[in-house]
C-alpha positions in Angstrom: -47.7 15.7 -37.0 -46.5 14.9 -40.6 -43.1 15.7 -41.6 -42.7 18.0 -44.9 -41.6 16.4 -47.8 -38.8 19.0 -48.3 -37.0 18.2 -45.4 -33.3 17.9 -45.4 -31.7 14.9 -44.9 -28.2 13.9 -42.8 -25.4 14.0 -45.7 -24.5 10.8 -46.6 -20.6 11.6 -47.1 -19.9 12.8 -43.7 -23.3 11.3 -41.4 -23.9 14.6 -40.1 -21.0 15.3 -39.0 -19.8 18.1 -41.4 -17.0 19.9 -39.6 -14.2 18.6 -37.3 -11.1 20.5 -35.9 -7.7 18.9 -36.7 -4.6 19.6 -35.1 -1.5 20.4 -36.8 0.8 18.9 -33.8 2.2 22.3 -32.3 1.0 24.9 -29.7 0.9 28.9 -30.1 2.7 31.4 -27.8 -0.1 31.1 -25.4 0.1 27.0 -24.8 -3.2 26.7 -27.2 -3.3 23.6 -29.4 -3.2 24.6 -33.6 -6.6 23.9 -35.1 -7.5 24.0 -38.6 -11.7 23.4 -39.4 -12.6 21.2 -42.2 -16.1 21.2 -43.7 -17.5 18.4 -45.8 -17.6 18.9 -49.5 -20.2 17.0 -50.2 -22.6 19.5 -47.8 -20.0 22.4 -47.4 -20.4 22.1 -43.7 -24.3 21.8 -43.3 -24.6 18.3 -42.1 -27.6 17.9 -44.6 -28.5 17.8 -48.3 -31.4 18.1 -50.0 -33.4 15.0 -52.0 -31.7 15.6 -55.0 -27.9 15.9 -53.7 -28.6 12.9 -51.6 -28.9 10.7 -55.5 -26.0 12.9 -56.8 -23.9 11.9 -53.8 -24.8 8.5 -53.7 -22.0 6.2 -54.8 -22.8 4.4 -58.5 -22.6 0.5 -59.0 -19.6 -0.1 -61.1 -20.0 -3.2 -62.5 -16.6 -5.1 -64.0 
């Protein structure tokens, strides 16, 4: 079966992977480890951009 031509693609900034926990070292009151979340900005977290983020997101040839 043939794929639409609208399909989203896997962000190129973060590969797909658009959120990971980090931990800020300490634990709380109840022995959990402090997480913050942070969401790629390229995709705000998706994992996917469209056809014409995927050109806007690509890196440019600089030439010296």
């Amino acid at each position: 079966m043939p794929q639409p031509s609208h399909a989203a693609r896997v962000c190129p900034a973060c590969d797909g992977f658009a959120s990971a926990a980090i931990t800020l070292g300490g634990r709380d009151h109840k022995g959990q480890r402090r997480t913050i979340t942070a969401h790629c900005r390229t995709c705000h977290g998706t994992g996917t951009v469209t056809a014409s983020q995927t050109r806007a997101a690509a890196p440019s040839a600089v030439s010296a």
